[in-house]
C-alpha positions in Angstrom: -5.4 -10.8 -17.4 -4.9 -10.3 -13.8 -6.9 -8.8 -11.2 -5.1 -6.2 -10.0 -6.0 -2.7 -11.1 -2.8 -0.8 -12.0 -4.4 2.7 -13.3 -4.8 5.8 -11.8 -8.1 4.9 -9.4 -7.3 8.0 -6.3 -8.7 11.5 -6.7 -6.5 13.5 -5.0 -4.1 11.0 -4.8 -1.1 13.9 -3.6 -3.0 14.7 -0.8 -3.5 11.2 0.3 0.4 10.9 -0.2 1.2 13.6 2.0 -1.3 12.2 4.7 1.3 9.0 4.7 4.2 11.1 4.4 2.8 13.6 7.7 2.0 10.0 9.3 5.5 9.3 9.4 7.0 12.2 10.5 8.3 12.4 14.3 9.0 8.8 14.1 11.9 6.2 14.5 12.7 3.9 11.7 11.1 0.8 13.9 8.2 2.6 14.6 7.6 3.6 10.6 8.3 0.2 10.0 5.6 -0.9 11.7 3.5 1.8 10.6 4.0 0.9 7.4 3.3 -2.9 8.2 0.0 -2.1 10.0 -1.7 -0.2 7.1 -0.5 -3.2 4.5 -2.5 -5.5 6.8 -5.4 -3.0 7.0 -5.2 -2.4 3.3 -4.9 -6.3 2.4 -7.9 -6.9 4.8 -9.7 -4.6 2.7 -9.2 -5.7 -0.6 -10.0 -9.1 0.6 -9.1 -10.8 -2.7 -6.4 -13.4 -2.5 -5.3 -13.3 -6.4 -4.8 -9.5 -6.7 -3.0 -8.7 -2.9 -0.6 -12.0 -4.7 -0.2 -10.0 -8.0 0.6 -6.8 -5.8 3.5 -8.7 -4.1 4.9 -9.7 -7.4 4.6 -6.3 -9.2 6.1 -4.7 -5.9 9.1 -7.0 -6.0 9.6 -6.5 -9.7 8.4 -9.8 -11.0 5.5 -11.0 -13.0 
């Protein structure tokens, strides 16, 4: 079993969506694009756990 959680663990996980969606708005692709790679270093930082941020990268690509 790995150890990344894949269930529903976000109350009000539409709001937090729209909060990334609004953080995008007004600017160019580059600029999302590093938005975007910004929060996926603040986010990995967080997690801090070296097994699940490498299951994350696999499920995101679609491979186990």
């Amino acid at each position: 079993m790995g150890k990344l959680n894949t269930a529903p663990n976000l109350g009000d996980a539409d709001s937090v969506y729209q909060k990334l969606i609004d953080a995008h708005a007004g600017l160019s692709d580059a600029d999302s694009t590093t938005l975007n790679a910004r929060l996926i270093l603040l986010l990995i930082n967080h997690i801090g756990d070296k097994e699940a941020i490498e299951e994350a990268i696999r499920a995101a690509k679609g491979s186990k």
